[in-house]
N, C-alpha and C positions, 0 to 999 in steps of 0.2 A: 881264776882271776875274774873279778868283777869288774864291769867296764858298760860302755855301750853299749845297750840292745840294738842289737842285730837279726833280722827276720824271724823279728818277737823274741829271743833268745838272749838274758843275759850273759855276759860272756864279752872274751875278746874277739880282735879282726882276726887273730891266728886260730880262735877256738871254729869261730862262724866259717872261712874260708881257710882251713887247711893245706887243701892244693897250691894257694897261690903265695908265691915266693916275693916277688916285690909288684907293687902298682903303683900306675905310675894315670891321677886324673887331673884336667887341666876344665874346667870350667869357668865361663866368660857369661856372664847375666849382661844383658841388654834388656835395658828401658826403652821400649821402643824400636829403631832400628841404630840408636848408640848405644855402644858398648858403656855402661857402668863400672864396670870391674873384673877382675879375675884372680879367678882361686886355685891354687894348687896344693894335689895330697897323695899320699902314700901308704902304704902299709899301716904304716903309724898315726898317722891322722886322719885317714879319710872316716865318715860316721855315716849311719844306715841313710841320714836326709840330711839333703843339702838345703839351708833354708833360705828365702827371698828374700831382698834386703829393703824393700819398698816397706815403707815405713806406713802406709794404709792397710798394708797384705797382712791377712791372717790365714793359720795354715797353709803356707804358701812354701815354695821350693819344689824339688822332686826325690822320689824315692832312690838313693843309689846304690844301698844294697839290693833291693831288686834287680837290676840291674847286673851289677855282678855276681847274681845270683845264676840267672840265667846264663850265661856268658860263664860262667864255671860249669856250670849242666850241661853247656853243647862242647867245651872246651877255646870258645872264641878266646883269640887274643888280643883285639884291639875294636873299636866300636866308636864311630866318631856319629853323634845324632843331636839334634834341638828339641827341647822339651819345652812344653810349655808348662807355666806356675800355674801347681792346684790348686792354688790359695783363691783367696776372692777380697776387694779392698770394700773396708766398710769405716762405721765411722769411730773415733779413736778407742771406745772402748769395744766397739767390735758388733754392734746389738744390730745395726741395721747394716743392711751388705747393698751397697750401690753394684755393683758387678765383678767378671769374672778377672784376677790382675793379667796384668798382659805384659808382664813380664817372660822373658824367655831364654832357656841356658841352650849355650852350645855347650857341649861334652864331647872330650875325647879322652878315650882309656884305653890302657895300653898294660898289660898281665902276660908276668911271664909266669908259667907252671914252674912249682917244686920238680925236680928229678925225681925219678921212681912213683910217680903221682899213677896210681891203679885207671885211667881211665879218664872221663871229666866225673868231678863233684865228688870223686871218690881220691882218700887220702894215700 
């Protein structure tokens, strides 16, 4: 099944992450030090980047298959951290970059392993 690239890898979230039986991410972007919004995903919707919703920002969001990349590799099951946006704002079509956005996500994630899961990262 084609889907989502996943740590460079097309493919599904159940092809990429095997071991992991359901997840469960709650991300909150603040502009600033106000909350803008919040996102929540699962198994079924979460995607390798979550992107920034500042409408100056290019490349902007953080990687979250990394993330639970790592976090299947040690076998963590939960991981609450603030990221800040890689992006950088510039001007609308993007040609000159005024600075770095300063937007910034709270993230909390929460993975429960498959049964019979050989170890972490291994299915």
């Amino acid at each position: 099944m084609q889907g989502t690239p996943y740590l460079g890898r097309r493919g599904s979230f159940r092809e990429a992450f095997p071991t992991i039986e359901h997840l469960k991410v709650t991300v909150e972007e603040y502009d600033g030090p106000w909350l803008d919004r919040t996102y929540r995903y699962d198994e079924h919707t979460a995607a390798q980047y979550i992107n920034c919703h500042n409408p100056l920002c290019y490349n902007g969001g953080f990687d979250l298959g990394q993330q639970l990349w790592f976090m299947t590799e040690t076998g963590e099951t939960s991981l609450e951290h603030t990221f800040s946006c890689q992006g950088y704002e510039g001007s609308p079509k993007g040609r000159v970059r005024y600075g770095s956005c300063d937007r910034r996500f709270k993230v909390k994630i929460e993975i429960v392993y498959r049964k019979g899961a050989d170890g972490p990262g291994k299915p």
